[in-house]
FILUMVO-529825 format. One line per 4 residues: their letters; for each residue x, z, y of N, C-alpha, C, O. Coordinates in steps of 0.05 Angstrom, whole numbers. Layout:
a> X Z Y X Z Y X Z Y X Z Y ~ ...
// end
This chain:
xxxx> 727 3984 -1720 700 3975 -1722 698 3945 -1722 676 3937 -1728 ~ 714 3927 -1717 720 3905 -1720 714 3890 -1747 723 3897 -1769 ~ 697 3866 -1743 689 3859 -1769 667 3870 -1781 659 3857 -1800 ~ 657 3885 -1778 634 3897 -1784 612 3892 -1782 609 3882 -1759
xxxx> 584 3895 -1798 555 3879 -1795 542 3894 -1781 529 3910 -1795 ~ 539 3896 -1755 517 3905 -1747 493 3893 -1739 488 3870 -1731 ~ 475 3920 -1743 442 3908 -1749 428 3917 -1733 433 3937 -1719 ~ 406 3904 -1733 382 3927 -1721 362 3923 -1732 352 3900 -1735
xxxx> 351 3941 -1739 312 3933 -1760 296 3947 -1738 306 3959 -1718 ~ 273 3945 -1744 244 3948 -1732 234 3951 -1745 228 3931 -1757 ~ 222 3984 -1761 205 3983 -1772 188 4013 -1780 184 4029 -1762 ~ 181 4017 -1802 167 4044 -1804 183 4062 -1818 199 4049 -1831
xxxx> 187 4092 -1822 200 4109 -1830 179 4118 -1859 158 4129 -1859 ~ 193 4110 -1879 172 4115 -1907 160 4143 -1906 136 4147 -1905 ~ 184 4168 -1905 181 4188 -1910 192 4207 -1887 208 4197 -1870 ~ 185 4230 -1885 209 4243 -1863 234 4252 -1878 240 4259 -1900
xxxx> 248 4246 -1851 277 4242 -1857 292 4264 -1872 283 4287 -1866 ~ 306 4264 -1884 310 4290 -1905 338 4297 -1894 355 4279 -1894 ~ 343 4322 -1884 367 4340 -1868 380 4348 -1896 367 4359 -1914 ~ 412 4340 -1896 426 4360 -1908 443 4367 -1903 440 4369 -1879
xxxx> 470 4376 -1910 498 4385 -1904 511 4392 -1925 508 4408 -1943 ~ 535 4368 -1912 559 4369 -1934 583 4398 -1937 592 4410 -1917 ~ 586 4401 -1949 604 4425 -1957 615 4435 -1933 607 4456 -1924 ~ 634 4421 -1921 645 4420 -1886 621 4431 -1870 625 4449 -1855
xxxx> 600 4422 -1872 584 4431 -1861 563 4414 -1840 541 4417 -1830 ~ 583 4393 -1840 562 4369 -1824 544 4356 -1833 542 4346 -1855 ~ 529 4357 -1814 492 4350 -1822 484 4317 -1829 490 4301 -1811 ~ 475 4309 -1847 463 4278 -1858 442 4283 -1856 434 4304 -1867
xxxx> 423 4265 -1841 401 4256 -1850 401 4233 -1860 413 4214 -1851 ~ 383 4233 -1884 380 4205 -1896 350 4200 -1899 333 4216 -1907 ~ 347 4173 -1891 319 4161 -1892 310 4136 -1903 328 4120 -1910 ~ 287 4130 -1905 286 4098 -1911 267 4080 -1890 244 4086 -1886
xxxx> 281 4055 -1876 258 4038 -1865 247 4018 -1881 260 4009 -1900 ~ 217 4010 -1874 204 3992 -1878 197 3972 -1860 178 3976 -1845 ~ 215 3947 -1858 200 3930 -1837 195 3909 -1874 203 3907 -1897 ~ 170 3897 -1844 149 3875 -1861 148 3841 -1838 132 3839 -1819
xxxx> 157 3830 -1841 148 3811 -1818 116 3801 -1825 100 3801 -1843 ~ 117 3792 -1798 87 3778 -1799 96 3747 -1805 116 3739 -1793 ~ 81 3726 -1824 92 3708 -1821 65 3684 -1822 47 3688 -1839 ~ 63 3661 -1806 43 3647 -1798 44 3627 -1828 62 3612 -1838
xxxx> 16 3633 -1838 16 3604 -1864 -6 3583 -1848 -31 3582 -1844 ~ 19 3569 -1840 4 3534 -1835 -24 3520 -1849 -45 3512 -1840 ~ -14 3521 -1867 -39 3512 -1886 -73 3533 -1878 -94 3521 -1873 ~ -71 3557 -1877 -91 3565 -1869 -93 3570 -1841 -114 3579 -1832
xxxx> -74 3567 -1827 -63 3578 -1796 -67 3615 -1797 -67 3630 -1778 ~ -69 3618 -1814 -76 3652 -1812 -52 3669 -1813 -36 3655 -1825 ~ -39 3694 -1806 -26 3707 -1808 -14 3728 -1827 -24 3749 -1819 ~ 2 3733 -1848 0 3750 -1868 29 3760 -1865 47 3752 -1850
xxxx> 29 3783 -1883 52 3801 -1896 72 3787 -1904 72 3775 -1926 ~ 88 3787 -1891 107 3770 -1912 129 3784 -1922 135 3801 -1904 ~ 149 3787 -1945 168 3798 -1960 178 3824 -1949 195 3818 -1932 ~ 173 3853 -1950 185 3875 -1936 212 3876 -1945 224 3864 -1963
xxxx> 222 3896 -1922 248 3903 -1931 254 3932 -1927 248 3941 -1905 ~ 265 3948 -1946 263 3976 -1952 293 3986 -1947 308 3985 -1966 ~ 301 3993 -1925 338 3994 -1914 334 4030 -1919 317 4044 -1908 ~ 357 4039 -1942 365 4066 -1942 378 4069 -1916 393 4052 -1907
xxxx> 372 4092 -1906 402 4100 -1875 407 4121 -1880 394 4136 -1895 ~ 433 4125 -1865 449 4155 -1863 448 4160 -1831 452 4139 -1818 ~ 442 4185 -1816 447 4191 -1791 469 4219 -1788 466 4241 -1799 ~ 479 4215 -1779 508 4242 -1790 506 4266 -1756 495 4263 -1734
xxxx> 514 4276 -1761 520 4300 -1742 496 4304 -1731 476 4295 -1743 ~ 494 4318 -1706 474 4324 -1683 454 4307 -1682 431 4317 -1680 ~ 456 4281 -1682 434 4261 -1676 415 4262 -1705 391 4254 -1706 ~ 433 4275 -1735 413 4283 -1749 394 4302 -1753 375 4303 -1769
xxxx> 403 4322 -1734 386 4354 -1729 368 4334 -1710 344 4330 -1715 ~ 377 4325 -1694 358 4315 -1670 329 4291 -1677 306 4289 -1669 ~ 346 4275 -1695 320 4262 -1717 290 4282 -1735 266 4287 -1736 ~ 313 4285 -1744 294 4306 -1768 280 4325 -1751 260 4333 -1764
xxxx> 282 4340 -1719 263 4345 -1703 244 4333 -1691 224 4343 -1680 ~ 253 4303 -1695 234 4294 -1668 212 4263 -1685 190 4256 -1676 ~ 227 4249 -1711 209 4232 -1718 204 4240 -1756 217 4251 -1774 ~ 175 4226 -1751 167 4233 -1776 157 4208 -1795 160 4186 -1786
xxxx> 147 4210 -1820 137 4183 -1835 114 4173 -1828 94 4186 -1830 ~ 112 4141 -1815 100 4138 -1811 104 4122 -1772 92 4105 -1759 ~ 129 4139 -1768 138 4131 -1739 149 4105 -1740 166 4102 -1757 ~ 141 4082 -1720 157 4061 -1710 183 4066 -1706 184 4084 -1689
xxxx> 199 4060 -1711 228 4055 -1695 246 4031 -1688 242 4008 -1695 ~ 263 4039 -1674 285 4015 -1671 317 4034 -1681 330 4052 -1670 ~ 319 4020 -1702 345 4034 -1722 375 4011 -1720 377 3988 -1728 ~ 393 4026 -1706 417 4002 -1702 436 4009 -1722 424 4023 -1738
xxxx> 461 4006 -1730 483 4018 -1750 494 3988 -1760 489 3964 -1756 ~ 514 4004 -1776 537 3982 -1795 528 3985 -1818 523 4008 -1826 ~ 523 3960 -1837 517 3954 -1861 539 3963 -1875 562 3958 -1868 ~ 531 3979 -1899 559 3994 -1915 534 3977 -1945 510 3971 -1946
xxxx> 563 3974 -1967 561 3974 -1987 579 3978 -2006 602 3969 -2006 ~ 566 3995 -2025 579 4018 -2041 575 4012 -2068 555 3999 -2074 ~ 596 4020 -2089 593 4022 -2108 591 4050 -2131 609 4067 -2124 ~ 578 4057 -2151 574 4083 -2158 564 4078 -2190 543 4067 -2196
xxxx> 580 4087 -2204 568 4099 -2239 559 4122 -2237 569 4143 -2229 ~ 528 4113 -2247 514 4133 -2259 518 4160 -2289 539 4162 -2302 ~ 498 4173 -2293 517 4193 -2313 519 4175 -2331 539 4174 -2346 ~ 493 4153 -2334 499 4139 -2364 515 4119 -2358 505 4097 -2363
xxxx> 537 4118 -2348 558 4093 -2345 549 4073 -2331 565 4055 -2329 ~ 528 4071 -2320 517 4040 -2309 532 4040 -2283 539 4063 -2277 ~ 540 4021 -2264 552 4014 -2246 530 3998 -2233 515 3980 -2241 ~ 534 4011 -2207 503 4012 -2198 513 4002 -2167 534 4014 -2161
xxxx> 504 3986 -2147 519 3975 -2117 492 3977 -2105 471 3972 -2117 ~ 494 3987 -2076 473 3990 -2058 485 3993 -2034 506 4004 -2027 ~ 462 3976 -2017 471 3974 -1983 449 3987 -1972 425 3985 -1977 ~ 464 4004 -1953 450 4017 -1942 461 4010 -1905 475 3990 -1899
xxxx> 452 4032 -1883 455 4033 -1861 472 4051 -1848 459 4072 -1845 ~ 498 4054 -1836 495 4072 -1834 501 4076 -1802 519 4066 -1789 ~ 476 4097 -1791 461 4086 -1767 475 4096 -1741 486 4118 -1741 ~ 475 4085 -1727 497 4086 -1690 472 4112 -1677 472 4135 -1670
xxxx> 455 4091 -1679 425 4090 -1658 397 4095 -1666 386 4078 -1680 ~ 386 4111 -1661 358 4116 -1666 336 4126 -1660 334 4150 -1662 ~ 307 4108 -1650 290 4122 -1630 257 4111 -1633 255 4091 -1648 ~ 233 4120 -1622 215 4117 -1631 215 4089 -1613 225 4089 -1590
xxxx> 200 4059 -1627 193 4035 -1614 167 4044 -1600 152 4062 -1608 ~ 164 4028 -1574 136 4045 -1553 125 4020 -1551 113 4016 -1530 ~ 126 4002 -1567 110 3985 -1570 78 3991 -1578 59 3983 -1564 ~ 74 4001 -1597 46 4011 -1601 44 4045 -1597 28 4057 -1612
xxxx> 57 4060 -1581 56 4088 -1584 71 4098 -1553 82 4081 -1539 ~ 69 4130 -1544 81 4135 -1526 110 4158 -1534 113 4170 -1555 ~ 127 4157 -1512 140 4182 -1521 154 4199 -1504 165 4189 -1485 ~ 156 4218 -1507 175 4245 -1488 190 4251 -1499 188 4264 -1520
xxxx> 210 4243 -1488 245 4252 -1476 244 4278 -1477 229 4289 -1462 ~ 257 4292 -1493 273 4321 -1486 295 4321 -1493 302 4319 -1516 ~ 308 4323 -1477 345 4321 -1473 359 4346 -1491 357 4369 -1483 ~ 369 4342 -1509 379 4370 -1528 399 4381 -1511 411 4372 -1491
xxxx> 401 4407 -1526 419 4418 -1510 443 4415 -1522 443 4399 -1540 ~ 466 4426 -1518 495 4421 -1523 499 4444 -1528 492 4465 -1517 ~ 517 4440 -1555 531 4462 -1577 557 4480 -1556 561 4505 -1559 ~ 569 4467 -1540 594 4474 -1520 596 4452 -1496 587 4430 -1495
xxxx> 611 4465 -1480 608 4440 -1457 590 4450 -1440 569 4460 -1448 ~ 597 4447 -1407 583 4451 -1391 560 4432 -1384 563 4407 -1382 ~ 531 4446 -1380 509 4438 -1376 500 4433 -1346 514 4448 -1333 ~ 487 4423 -1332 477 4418 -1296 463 4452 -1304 469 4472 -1290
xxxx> 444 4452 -1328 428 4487 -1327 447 4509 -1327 441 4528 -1311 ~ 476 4513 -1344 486 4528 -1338 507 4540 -1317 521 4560 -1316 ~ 501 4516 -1300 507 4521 -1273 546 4515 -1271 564 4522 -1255 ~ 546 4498 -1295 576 4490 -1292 589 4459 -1288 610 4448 -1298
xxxx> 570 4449 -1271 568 4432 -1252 569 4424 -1225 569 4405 -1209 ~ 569 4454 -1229 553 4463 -1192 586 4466 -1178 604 4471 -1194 ~ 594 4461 -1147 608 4457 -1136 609 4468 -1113 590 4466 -1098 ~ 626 4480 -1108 622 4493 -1078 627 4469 -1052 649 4457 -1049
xxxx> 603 4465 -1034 603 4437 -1017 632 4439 -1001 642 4460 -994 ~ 640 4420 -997 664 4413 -986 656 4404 -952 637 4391 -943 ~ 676 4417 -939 666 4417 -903 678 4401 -900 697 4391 -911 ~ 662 4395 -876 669 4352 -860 698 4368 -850 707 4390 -844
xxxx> 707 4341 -854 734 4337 -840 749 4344 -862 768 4328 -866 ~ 746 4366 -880 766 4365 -897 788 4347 -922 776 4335 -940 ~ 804 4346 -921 825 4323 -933 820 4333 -968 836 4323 -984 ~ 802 4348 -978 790 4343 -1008 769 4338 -1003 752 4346 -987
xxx> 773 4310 -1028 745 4291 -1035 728 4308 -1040 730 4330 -1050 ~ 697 4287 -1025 683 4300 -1041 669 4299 -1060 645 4304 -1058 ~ 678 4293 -1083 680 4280 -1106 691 4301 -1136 694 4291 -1158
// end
């Protein structure tokens, strides 16, 4: 991972995020952000729109079932990842380059909105609910940690 651009945008989710799966079977979501800055014109002192920017992303595995459940178009976010750029011919020969995201991190901004946490559950692996955490208490004095 060394060398690599990482980013972070702030911005709105165009559309809801579209779930698919590659042959293997692992899940992509792919989406698009829109951030817009606000930018101050001197001359009028007033505040306006200034130049958007429209970032394609990829979210891969679990965290893309977990997207595509939980945000929709229209949601604030804060989107982190490594800038990828790719190259690709189209059917008609054109050679065509696009950067996209492709994303670490992703969650609703609570800047203008609220939100609830629901902790997903786990595919394998012991859970605190399925009780494979749980420990039989260890008696004073005894020479195993209790740890």
């Amino acid at each position: 991972m060394a060398g690599e651009t990482v980013l972070t945008v702030i911005g709105n989710l165009t559309t809801d995020p579209e779930l698919r799966f590659t042959p293997s079977g692992a899940a992509v979501a792919n989406f698009t952000v829109a951030s817009t800055p606000r930018v101050l014109d001197r001359a009028s002192g007033e505040w306006r729109d200034g130049d958007p920017l429209f970032l394609r992303c990829a979210l891969w595995k679990q965290a893309a079932e977990n997207l595509t459940e939980s945000l929709t178009r229209g949601t604030r976010v804060i989107v982190q990842g490594r800038l990828k750029q790719r190259s690709f011919e189209t059917k008609e020969g054109e050679k065509r380059t696009v950067v996209e995201l492709d994303v670490d991190e992703i969650g609703p901004s609570l800047r203008y909105a609220t939100a609830k946490v629901n902790k997903a559950g786990r595919s394998s692996g012991g859970t605190p609910s399925d009780g494979a955490w749980e420990r039989t208490p260890v008696a004073a004095g005894s020479p195993e940690p209790p740890f």
